[in-house]
C-alpha positions in Angstrom: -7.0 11.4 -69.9 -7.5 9.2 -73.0 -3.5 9.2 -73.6 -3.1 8.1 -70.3 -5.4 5.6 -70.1 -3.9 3.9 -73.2 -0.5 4.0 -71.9 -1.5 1.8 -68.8 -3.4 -0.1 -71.4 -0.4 -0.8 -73.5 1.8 -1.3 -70.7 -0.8 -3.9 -69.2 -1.5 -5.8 -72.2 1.2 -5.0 -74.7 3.9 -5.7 -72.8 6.3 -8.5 -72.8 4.5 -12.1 -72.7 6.0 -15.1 -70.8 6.9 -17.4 -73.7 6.8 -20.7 -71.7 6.6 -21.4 -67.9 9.5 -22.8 -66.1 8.8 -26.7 -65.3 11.1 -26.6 -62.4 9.7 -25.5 -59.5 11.1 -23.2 -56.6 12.9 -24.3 -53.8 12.4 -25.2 -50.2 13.7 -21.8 -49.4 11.2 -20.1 -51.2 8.2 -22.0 -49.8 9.6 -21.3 -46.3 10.0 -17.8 -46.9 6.5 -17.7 -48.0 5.2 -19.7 -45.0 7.3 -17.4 -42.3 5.8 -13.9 -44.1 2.5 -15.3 -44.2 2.5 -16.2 -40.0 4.6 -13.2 -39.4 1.4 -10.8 -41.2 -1.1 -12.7 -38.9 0.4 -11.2 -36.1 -1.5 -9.5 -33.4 -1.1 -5.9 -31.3 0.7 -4.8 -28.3 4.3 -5.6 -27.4 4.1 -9.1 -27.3 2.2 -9.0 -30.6 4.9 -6.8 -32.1 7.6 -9.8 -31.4 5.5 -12.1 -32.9 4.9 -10.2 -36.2 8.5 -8.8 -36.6 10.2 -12.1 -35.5 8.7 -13.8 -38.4 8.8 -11.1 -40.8 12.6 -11.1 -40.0 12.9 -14.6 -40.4 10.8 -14.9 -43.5 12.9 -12.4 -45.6 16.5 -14.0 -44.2 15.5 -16.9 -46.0 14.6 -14.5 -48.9 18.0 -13.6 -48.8 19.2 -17.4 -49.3 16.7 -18.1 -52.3 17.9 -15.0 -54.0 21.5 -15.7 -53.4 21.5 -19.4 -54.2 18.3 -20.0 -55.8 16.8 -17.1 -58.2 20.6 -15.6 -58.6 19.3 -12.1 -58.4 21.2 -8.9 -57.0 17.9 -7.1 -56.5 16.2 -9.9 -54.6 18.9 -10.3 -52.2 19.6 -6.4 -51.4 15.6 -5.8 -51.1 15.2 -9.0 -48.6 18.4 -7.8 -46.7 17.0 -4.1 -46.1 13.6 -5.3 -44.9 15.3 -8.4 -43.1 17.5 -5.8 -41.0 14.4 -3.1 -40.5 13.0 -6.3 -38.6 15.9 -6.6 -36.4 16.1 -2.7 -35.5 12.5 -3.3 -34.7 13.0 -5.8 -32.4 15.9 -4.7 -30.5 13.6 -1.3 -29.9 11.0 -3.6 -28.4 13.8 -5.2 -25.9 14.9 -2.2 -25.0 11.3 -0.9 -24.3 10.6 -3.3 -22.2 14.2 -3.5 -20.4 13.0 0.3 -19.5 9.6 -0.4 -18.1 10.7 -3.3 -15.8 10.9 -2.6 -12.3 12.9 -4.4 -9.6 11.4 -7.8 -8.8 10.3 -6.0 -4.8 8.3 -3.5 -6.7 6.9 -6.0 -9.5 5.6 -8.0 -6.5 4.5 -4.6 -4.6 2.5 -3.6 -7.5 1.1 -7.1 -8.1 -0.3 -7.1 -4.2 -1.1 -3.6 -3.6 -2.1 -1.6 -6.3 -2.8 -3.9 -9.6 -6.2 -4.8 -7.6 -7.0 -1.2 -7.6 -6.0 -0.9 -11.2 -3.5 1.6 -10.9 -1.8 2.8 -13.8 1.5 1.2 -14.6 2.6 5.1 -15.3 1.3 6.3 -12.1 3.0 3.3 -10.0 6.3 4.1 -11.9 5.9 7.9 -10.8 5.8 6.6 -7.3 8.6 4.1 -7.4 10.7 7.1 -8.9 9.8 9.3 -5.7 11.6 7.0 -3.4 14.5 6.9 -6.0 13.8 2.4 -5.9 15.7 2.0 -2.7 15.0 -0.8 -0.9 16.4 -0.6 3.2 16.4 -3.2 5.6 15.9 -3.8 8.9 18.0 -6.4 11.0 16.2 -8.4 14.0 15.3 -6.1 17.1 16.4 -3.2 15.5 14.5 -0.4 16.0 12.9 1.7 13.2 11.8 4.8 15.0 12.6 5.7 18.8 9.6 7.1 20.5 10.5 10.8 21.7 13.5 11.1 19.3 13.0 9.6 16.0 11.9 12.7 14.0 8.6 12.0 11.3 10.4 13.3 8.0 9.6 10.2 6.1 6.6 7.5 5.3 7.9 3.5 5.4 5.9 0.5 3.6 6.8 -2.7 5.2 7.8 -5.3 2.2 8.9 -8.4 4.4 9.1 -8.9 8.2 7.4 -8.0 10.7 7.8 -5.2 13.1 6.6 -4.4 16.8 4.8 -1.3 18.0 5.3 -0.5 21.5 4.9 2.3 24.0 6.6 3.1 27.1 7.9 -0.4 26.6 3.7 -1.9 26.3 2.7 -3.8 23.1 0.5 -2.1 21.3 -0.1 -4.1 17.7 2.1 -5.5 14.5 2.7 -4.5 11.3 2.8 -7.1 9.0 4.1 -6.4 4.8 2.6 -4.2 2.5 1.1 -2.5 5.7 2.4 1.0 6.4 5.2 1.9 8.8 4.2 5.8 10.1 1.2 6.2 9.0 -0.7 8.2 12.2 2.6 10.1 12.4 1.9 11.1 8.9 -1.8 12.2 8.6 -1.0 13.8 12.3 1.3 16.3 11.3 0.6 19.6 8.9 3.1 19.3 5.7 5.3 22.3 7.0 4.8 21.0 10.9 7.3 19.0 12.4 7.3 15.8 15.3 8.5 12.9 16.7 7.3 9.4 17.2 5.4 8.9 20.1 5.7 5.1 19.6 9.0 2.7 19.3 9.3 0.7 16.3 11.3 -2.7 16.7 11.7 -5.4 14.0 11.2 -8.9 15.3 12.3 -10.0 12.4 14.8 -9.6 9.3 12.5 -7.0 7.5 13.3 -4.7 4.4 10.8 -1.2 3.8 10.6 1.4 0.9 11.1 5.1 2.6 9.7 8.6 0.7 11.1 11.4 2.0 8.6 13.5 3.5 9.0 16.8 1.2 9.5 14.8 -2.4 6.4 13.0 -1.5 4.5 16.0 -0.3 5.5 17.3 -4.1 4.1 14.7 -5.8 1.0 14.5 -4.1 0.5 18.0 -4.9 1.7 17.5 -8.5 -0.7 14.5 -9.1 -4.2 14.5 -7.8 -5.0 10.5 -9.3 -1.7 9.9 -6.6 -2.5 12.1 -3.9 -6.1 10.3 -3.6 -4.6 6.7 -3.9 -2.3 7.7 -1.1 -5.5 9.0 0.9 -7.1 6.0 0.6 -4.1 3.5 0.9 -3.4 5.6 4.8 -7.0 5.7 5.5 -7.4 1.8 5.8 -4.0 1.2 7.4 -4.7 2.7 9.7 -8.6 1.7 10.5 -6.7 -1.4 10.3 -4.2 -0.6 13.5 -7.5 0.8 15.1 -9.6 -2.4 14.9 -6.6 -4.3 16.1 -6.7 -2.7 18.9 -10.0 -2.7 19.6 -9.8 -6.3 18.9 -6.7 -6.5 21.9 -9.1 -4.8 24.3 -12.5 -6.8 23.5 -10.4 -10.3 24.0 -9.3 -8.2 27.6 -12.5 -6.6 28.4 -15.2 -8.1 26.7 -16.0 -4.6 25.6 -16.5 -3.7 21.8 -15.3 0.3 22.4 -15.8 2.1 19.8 -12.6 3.3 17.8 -13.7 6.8 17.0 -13.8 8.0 20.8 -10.5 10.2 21.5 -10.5 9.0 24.9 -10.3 5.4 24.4 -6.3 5.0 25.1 -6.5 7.6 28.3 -9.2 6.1 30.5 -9.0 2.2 30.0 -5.3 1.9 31.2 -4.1 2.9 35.1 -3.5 6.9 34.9 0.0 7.7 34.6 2.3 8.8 37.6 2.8 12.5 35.6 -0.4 13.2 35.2 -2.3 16.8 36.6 -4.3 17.3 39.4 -7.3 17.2 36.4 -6.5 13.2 35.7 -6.8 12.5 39.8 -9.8 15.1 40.2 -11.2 12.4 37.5 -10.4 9.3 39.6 -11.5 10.6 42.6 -14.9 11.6 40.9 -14.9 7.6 39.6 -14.3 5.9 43.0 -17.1 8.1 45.0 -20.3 6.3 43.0 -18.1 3.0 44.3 -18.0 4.3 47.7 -21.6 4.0 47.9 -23.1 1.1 45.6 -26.8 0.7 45.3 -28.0 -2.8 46.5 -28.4 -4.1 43.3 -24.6 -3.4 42.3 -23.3 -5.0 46.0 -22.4 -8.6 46.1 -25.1 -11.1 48.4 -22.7 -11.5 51.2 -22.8 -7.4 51.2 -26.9 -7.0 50.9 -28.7 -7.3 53.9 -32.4 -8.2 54.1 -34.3 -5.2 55.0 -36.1 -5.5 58.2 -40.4 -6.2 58.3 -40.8 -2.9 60.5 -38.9 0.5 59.8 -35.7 1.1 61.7 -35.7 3.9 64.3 -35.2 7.4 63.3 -31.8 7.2 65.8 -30.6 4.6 64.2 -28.0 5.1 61.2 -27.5 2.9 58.0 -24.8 0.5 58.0 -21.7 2.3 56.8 -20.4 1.1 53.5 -17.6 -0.8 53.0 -14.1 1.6 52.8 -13.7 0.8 49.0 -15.2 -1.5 46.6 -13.1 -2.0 43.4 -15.7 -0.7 40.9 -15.6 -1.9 36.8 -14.6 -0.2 34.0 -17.6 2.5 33.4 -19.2 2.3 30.0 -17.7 3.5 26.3 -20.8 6.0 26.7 -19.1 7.3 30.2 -16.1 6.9 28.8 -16.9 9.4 25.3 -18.3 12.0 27.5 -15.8 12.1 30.7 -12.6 13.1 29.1 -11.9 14.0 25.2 -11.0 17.8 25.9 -8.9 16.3 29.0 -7.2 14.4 27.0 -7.0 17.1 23.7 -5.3 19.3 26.4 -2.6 16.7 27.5 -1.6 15.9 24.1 -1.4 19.5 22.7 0.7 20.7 26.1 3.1 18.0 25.3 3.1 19.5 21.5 2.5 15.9 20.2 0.5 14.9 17.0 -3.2 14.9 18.3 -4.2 11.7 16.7 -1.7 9.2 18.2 -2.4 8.0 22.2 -0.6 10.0 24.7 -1.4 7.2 27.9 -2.1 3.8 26.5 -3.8 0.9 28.2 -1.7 -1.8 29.9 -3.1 -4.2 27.0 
């Protein structure tokens, strides 16, 4: 330890002594070179602070390269300040290339933007759900149709990006879908993952529109693959399509003046005119609707209708006035309406094997 100790000694403070300072100072290269390494270590983190740090850095030991070469004259100064000058440059062409990697097309930089960096979804996760639908963007041109109700089969799930599209039935407006809204999404929470349908509605775009498409299986896949995913998509479905509910519960109160309540099954069956196909059930149900018409209490008749009861009571003989032959009666109550026909209308959509949760008779809205 003691002969060690005195060889750093010696070496420290028997070593070779400047004999005189130089009076001529160093040049402008050298300064600079100084100033660019000392911004370049006062760099910060993350990608963008990795430019900053290894863009001065690099800079800094170029002109270390120059004062070596034309300044200090020294072979050792200008092959160490080339090395670390070039390690900078590998360094930043690794960065570009990062980030030339991780950026998406400008439709999905702008789909993540609106739809998913408010939920603060992971730029990994997003990317794993771009790759799903292999970053194909399709378009629409005006009044073409999407889906064909009856034919169009349900093997895929659409996200409108730009346009707008019209959902009809039996050639009746139902609603609009509007971008970053979901395409099919009651045809895909209606149907089991190994079950297979149709659209029971007809898709038309009344505008120039473009949509992203995942194939029904790959997606299936991934949702089973990634849980975070699978419950983003759950959530994402859930509210578009509470969204297409209220609008049409908002269609029927400006009709109506009825706030119905979206959760009753029989909503879209009994509020329209029944339809020319249906059972001998459906006109068993009218028929039982029309007979509390056919004889209206006095209270629910009109005052031309109501006659003033006599002072004395009529003769036993006599009979009551006969009602009119048919009084158009008013829509009967949600209440009437949630407990008159759900299994009715369970039945019609299974014996047509459609999807349970999208209408089979819709409302003339």
């Amino acid at each position: 330890m003691s002969s060690n100790g005195s060889a750093v000694g010696q070496l420290l403070w028997s070593g070779p002594l400047c004999v005189g300072w130089r009076r001529a100072q160093e040049g402008a290269l050298f300064h600079l070179a100084t100033c660019l390494l000392l911004l370049g270590f006062m760099g910060g983190s993350g990608v963008y602070g990795c430019f900053y740090l290894f863009g001065f850095l690099g800079t800094g030991y170029l002109c270390c390269v120059l004062w070596g070469w034309l300044d200090a004259c020294g072979l050792d100064i200008v092959l160490w300040s080339i090395l670390l000058a070039t390690a900078c440059v590998l360094q930043l062409a690794h960065l570009v290339y990062r980030l030339r990697e991780d950026t998406l097309p400008e439709e999905f930089e702008l789909l993540y933007k609106t739809l998913c960096l408010p939920l603060q979804v992971p730029l990994p996760a997003y990317k794993e759900i771009v790759r799903c639908c292999e970053e194909q963007v399709s378009t629409l041109a005006m009044e073409q149709t999407y889906a064909v109700e009856g034919e169009t089969p349900i093997d895929r799930l659409s996200l409108l990006l730009s346009g707008r599209v019209r959902v009809s039935q039996d050639g009746q407006f139902l609603h609009y879908i509007f971008p970053y809204q979901f395409m099919d999404s009651p045809e895909w929470e209606s149907l089991h993952p190994s079950a297979e349908g149709v659209f029971q509605v007809t898709l038309t775009a009344e505008t120039e529109c473009s949509y992203i498409s995942w194939p029904r299986k790959s997606l299936h896949l991934l949702l089973a693959k990634e849980q975070y995913i699978s419950r983003l998509f759950s959530a994402l479905l859930g509210y578009d399509i509470s969204e297409k509910l209220y609008a049409l519960n908002d269609k029927l109160f400006a009709k109506f003046g009825l706030r119905f309540d979206i959760r009753l099954p029989s909503l879209y069956h009994v509020l329209g005119p029944a339809a020319p196909d249906a059972g001998p059930e459906s006109q068993k149900d009218d028929k039982d609707v029309r007979e509390p018409a056919a004889s209206p209490s006095p209270q629910a008749l009109p005052t031309s209708v109501q006659q003033t009861p006599p002072s004395s009571p009529p003769p036993a003989a006599t009979n009551p006035p006969a009602p009119p032959p048919w009084v158009r009666m008013s829509r009967p109550d949600s209440s009437v309406l949630a407990s008159r026909t759900p299994l009715q209308s369970y039945s019609q959509v299974m014996s047509r094997g459609r999807a349970p949760l999208a209408p089979t008779l819709t409302p003339e809205l």
